[in-house]
C-alpha positions as CSV (number, residue, x, y, z in Angstrom):
1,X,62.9,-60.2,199.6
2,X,60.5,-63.2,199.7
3,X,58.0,-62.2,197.9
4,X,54.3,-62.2,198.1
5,X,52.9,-64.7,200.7
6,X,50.3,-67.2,199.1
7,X,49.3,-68.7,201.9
8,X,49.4,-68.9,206.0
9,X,49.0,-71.4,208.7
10,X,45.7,-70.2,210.6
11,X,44.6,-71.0,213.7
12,X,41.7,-70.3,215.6
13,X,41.0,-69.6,219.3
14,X,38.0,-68.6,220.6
15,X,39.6,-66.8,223.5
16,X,43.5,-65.5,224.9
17,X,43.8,-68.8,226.8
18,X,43.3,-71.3,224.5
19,X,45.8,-69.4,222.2
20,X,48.2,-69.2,225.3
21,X,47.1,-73.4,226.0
22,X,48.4,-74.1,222.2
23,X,51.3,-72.5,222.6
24,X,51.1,-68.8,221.0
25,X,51.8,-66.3,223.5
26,X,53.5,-64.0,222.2
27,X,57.1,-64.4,222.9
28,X,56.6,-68.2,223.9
29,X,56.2,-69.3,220.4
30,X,59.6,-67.8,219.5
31,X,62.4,-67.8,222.2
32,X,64.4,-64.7,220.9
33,X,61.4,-62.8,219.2
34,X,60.7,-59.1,219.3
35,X,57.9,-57.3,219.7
36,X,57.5,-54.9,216.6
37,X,54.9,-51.9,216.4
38,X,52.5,-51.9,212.8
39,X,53.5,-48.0,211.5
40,X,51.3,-48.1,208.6
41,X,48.8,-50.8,206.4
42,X,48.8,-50.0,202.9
43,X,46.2,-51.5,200.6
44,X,47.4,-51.8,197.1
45,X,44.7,-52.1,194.8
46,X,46.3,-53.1,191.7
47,X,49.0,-55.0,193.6
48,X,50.4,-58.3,191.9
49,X,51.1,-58.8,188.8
50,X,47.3,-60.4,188.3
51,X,45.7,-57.0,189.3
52,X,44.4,-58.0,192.9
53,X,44.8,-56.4,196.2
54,X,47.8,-56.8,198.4
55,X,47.8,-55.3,202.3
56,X,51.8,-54.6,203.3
57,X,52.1,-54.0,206.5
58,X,55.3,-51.3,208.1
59,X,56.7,-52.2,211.2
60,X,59.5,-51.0,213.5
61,X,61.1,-52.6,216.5
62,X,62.3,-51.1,219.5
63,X,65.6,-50.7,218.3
64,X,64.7,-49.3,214.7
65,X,65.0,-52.2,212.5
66,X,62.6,-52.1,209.8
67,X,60.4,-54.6,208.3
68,X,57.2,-55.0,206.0
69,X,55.7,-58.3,204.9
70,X,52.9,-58.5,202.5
71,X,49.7,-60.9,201.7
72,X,47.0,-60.6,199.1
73,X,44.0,-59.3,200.1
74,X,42.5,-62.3,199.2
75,X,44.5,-64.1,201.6
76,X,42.7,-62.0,204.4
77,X,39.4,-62.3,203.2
78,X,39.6,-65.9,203.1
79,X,40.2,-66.0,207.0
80,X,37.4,-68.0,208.7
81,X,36.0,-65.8,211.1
């Protein structure tokens, strides 16, 4: 397990293209990736250790695999929008 992240690399397009023009569509970026489906968001109120909010996100691939990965809800709310 990794552990809760603390921080993300953001960045911001201000349409598809220019996200496609800086190199993140979505199996560009990543040679080999898989496309994975979001099952279920759970907000954790209480969720570190500190008491704040964590989001973990559920997600399944096409073939099963599982996976979950987790950021504060701070994290999120910080995202310049």
């Amino acid at each position: 397990m990794f552990g809760i992240m603390q921080h993300l690399s953001i960045v911001l397009c201000g349409s598809p293209q220019e996200a496609i023009d800086k190199g993140y569509s979505a199996l560009d970026k990543y040679e080999n990736a898989k496309l994975v489906t979001v099952k279920d968001v759970v907000v954790v109120k209480h969720g570190t250790t500190g008491g704040n909010r964590t989001v973990d996100f559920f997600m399944e691939d096409e073939e099963g695999n599982k996976y979950m990965f987790m950021v504060t809800g701070n994290l999120l709310k910080s995202i310049p929008c």
